[in-house]
C-alpha angles and dihedrals in degrees: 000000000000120000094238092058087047091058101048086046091047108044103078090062097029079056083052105055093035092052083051104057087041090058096043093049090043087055109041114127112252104244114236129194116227110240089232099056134034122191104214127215093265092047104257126125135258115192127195113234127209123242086274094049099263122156142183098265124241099252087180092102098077136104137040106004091350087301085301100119127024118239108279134220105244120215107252107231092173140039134182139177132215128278118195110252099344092077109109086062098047087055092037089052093041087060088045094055095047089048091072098055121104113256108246117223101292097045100263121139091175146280118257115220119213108206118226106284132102107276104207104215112193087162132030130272115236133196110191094168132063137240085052121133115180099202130189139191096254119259091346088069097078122189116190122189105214133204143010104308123104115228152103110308089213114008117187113176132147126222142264128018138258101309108208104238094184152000128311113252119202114226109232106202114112092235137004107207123213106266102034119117096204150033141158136286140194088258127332097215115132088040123111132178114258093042133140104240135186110225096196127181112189130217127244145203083235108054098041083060095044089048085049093230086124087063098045101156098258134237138144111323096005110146120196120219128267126208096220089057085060105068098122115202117204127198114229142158123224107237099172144012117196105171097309107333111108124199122204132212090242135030134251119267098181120056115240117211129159101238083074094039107285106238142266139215125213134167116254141181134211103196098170098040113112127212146184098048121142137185119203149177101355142137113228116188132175119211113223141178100224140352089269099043109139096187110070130081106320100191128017102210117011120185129205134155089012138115147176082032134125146182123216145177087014122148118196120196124186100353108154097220112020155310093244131024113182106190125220089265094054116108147175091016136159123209114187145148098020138135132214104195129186112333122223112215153082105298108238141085129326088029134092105020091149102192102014120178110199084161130058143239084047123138120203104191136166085010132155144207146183131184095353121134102218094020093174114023162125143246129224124299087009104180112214173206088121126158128210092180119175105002137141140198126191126190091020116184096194131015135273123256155058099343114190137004117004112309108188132212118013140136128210104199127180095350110166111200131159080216137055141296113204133182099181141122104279090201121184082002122134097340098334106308090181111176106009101208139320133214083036105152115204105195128171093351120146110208137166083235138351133198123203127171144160124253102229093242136017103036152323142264129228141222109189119175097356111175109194141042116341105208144187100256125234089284121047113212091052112123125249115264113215113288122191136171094006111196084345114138123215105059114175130232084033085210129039091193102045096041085053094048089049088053095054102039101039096225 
C-alpha cells in the first residue's frame, strides 16, 4: 500500500487520537500545592506551621500494626459448614476450639474457614482470645442474624481498662503544638524507649468556658459539658529519650498549654486487652420485619478491647446500627474493603452509623455505604489520629463526620458522599453535641455541602481541595475554619494520607 493510500485510509483515526489527547491535555486539570503541606523532590514532606508551631498531623501511623505490616493470610486450622439452625454452635465451638491452640510465632492461633452455606444466627458470635480470624467464602458464605433481638451479629472484645504503671510527669514546655512528636517533661527517669505511655491532656473548668460548652442553649435533655468528662487519654510509644525530652511513635493532635492544664505522660498497661484478630470475606445479613424495625441484628461485627486487628471483604445488609463498631479500646485497625447496604431501621439518632470509630489508631479505607445517616464517623473524645480514606456513601440521611464531643485528630481524605460532610458545633443537638471535633482535615472529598468551623479555643479544622457547596453550618456566629481550594481540581498530592505513608515508608 502506498503512503499516500495509508494515509487516506489513516487520518480520520489518527484525527481522532490526536483531537483526544488534545482535549485531554487542554482540560487537565492545573495541578496546585496545599499551603500547609509541601511534597519535596525526594518525596518527603514540608508543613507549614502556624504562628504557635501547629501543624497538620502525620496520620500515616494508623491501621494494622500503625500501616507497618500488611494484613496477613492467616493458615486455616479449622472449617466448618453450615447446619441448619444449629450454626451459630458449630462457629461458636469452633472458636472455642481454636482458642485452645498454642499462638505460633507471630500470634496467630488460626483462622476458621465457613464454607460457603447460609450460617442462621439467633444469638451473637463472640471471640475473647487473640490470634483468632473467622474467614468466609465471599458473598457465598452467608450469615443471617435471625429473630427479634437487637445485637452484634459477631462481637470480639478482650477484658479490663488502661491500668496506670507509674507516676504521672508533668510536661514542662509552655506549649505542645498539634503535629509534633515530642516535648519535654520534669525527668524522664523511669522512661525507656520502647514503653507504653499514656499521653494525657486533662480538662479543665477553663477551657470548657472558653470553648462555650458550659452555655449550650438549653432544652430537654441538653447536657452541658464537664471538665472531668474531658481527660483525654492517648496511647503512645516512647521512641526516643534525649535528657528529658521524650519523643513519641505518633503526633499530637490536640495542642497542650498550661492555662488549661499543660499535659502529663505516664506508663500504662491493658492485660486483658487481645490482638491480632481478623474478620474476612464474608455476607452478613439481618432479618426484619419492616424498613423501620428496630428489633433485629443492629451491627454486624463490633471491636473493644482489641488492637493490631481488621475486617475485610465484609458486606453488611439490613443491620439497624452499622457494618463495623470500633469501640473506644480498639485500636491499630483496618477497615477495608467493606460495604454497609440499606439500613433497616427508624431514621434518627443513635441508628445507622455504618462504619463508626469510637478508638484510635484505626484506618477505614476502600468502604461503602447506602441508606445510612453518619456513614463514616466518630464518637465523642475520639482521640486521633484517626483516617477514613476512600471511601464513599449514597442516599445518605444525615451527614459524615465527627458527630458528637470533640473528636481529635482525623482526617477525612478523598470521601466521596452525595451528602455532607460537616466539622461544627452541633450545639443543642442531640444532647447537647456541642463542638463536634478540632484539628479534622478534610482533604480531596467531594460533597453536596460541607461545614467547617473553628472551635473557639484549642485548635482548627481544615477543608483542602472541597469540591461542592460551602455552607453556614447548623449554628450562625461560629468562626470560619480554614478553607482552601474550594471546588478547585488538581489538588496535589491527590491523597494526604497516601503521600504521607509514601514519606515515611520510602515506597
Amino acid at each position: 500500500m502506498s503512503y499516500r493510500k495509508f494515509f487516506l485510509r489513516s487520518a480520520p483515526i489518527l484525527l481522532g487520537a490526536a483531537a483526544l489527547t488534545l482535549s485531554a491535555f487542554y482540560y487537565a486539570p492545573k495541578e496546585w500545592e496545599s499551603k500547609f503541606v509541601h511534597i519535596n523532590a525526594d518525596g518527603t514532606i514540608s508543613y507549614t506551621a502556624d504562628e504557635k508551631g501547629n501543624t497538620i498531623p502525620d496520620f500515616s501511623r494508623v491501621g494494622y500494626f500503625g500501616g507497618d505490616k500488611a494484613i496477613p493470610d492467616v493458615a486455616v486450622v479449622k472449617t466448618i459448614s453450615a447446619d441448619g439452625d444449629n450454626s451459630q454452635q458449630v462457629i461458636q465451638a469452633a472458636i472455642d476450639e481454636v482458642a485452645a491452640r498454642t499462638p505460633d510465632a507471630n500470634g496467630f492461633r488460626g483462622a476458621i474457614l465457613l464454607k460457603k452455606g447460609t450460617y442462621k444466627i439467633g444469638g451473637a458470635i463472640t471471640v475473647k482470645t487473640s490470634g483468632i480470624v473467622l474467614r468466609g467464602e465471599g458473598d457465598d458464605t452467608r450469615l443471617i442474624a435471625t429473630g427479634t433481638t437487637q445485637r452484634s451479629l459477631i462481637n470480639i472484645s478482650g477484658s479490663g481498662s488502661i491500668k496506670e504503671a507509674g507516676a504521672h510527669i508533668k510536661i514542662t514546655d509552655d506549649y505542645v503544638p498539634v503535629g509534633t512528636f515530642s516535648f519535654n517533661i520534669a525527668s524522664a527517669n523511669g522512661f525507656k524507649v520502647g514503653d507504653n505511655v499514656i499521653l494525657y491532656r486533662p480538662g479543665t473548668d477553663q477551657w470548657v468556658s472558653d470553648l462555650k460548652m458550659d452555655q449550650i442553649v438549653e432544652r430537654k435533655g441538653t447536657k452541658q459539658w464537664t471538665a472531668k468528662e474531658y481527660n483525654l487519654s492517648y496511647e503512645r510509644v516512647i521512641t526516643k529519650i534525649e535528657g528529658n525530652k521524650v519523643y513519641l511513635n505518633e503526633p499530637v493532635v490536640l495542642a497542650m498549654e498550661p492555662k488549661y492544664g499543660g499535659g502529663e505522660l505516664f506508663k500504662y498497661t491493658f492485660p486483658g486487652r487481645i490482638a491480632q484478630v481478623g474478620v474476612e470475606n464474608l455476607y452478613c445479613e439481618s432479618e426484619y420485619t419492616s424498613d423501620t424495625a428496630e428489633n433485629h441484628g443492629w451491627t454486624a461485627v463490633e471491636f473493644d478491647k482489641a488492637e493490631n486487628g481488621w475486617v475485610r471483604n465484609v458486606t453488611a445488609k439490613y443491620f439497624g446500627y452499622s457494618c463495623v463498631h470500633l469501640n473506644d479500646d480498639a485500636k491499630f485497625f483496618t477497615i477495608t474493603d467493606c460495604k454497609y447496604l440499606d439500613g433497616k431501621s427508624v431514621i434518627t439518632g443513635g441508628r445507622r452509623y455504618s462504619f463508626n470509630n469510637d478508638g484510635q489508631l484505626n484506618l477505614v479505607m476502600n468502604c461503602y455505604s447506602t441508606d445510612a445517616r453518619h456513614d463514616f464517623v466518630t464518637g465523642a473524645r475520639v482521640k486521633g489520629p484517626n483516617v477514613f480514606f476512600n471511601c464513599s456513601a449514597k442516599r445518605t440521611h444525615a451527614d459524615i463526620g465527627p458527630h458528637h464531643r470533640w473528636a481529635t485528630g482525623t482526617l477525612y481524605d478523598n470521601i466521596k458522599t452525595d451528602g455532607e460532610i460537616n466539622v461544627q458545633d452541633r450545639g443543642y443537638m442531640g444532647s447537647g453535641h456541642g463542638w463536634a471535633g478540632v484539628n479534622q482535615v478534610l482533604w480531596n472529598c467531594d460533597v453536596k455541602a460541607a461545614a467547617v468551623q473553628a472551635p473557639w479555643v484549642s485548635g482548627n479544622n481544615f477543608s483542602i481541595g472541597t469540591q461542592g457547596e460551602k455552607k453556614e453550618g447548623s449554628f450562625k456566629g461560629r468562626n470560619e475554619g480554614i478553607w482552601e481550594g474550594q471546588n478547585k481540581k488538581g489538588l496535589t498530592p491527590a491523597s494526604l494520607y497516601l503521600a504521607q505513608l509514601k514519606a515515611r515508608k520510602g515506597k
